[in-house]
N, C-alpha and C positions, 0 to 999 in steps of 0.2 A: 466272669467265671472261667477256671482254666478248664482245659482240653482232659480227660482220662488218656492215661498212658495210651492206652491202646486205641482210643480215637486221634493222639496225635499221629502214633505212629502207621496209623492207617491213614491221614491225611496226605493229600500229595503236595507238592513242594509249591506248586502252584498256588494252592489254594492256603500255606501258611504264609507266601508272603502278601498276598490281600489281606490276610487279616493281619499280619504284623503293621501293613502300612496302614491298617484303620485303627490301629488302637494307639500308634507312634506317635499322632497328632497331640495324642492328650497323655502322655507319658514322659514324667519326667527322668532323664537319661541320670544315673551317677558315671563316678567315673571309671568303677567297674566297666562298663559297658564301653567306653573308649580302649582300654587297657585290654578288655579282651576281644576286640576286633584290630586289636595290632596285634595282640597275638596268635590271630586267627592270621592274618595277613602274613605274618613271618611266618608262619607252620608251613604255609602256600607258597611260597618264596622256597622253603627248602626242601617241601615234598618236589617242587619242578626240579630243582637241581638235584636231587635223588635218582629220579626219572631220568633226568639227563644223562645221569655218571652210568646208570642201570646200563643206560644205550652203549657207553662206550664201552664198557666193559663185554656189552653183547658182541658190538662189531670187533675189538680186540679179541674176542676169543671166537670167531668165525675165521677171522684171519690167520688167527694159529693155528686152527684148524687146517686153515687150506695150505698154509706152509708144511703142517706136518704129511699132508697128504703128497705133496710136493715132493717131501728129503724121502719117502716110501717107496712111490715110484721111482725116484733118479735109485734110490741105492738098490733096488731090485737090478735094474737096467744095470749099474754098474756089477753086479755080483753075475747077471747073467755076462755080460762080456768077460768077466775072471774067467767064470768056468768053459768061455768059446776058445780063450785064448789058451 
């Protein structure tokens, strides 16, 4: 007998893969079930390289920050030397 929505989703993740692996013994797989744990797999594969790119673009845009904050300071310091001079 299956789970009610709301008792799966109060279930913890712990406790569905016990019973996934008690009832896999005697479960016959199609090939649904192949096709979509490679597609569960590939999703995985590019959620990480999301994540990844997320990062560069973090660190890319820190660093322009600190560049901008960089040309801020020099061009203050050069406007204050125009007006010394």
């Amino acid at each position: 007998m299956a789970l009610s929505f709301e008792d799966l989703k109060n279930t913890s993740t712990e406790e569905l893969k016990k019973q996934y692996d008690g009832i896999a013994g005697s479960t016959v797989v199609g090939l649904n079930f192949y096709r979509d744990e490679i597609a569960r797999r590939d999703a995985e594969v590019q959620n990480q390289r999301m994540l990844d790119f997320t990062e560069q673009v973090r660190n890319m845009t820190r660093w322009i920050t600190g560049m901008t904050a960089v040309m801020l300071i020099l061009t203050i310091v050069n406007i204050c030397i125009a007006w010394n001079n």
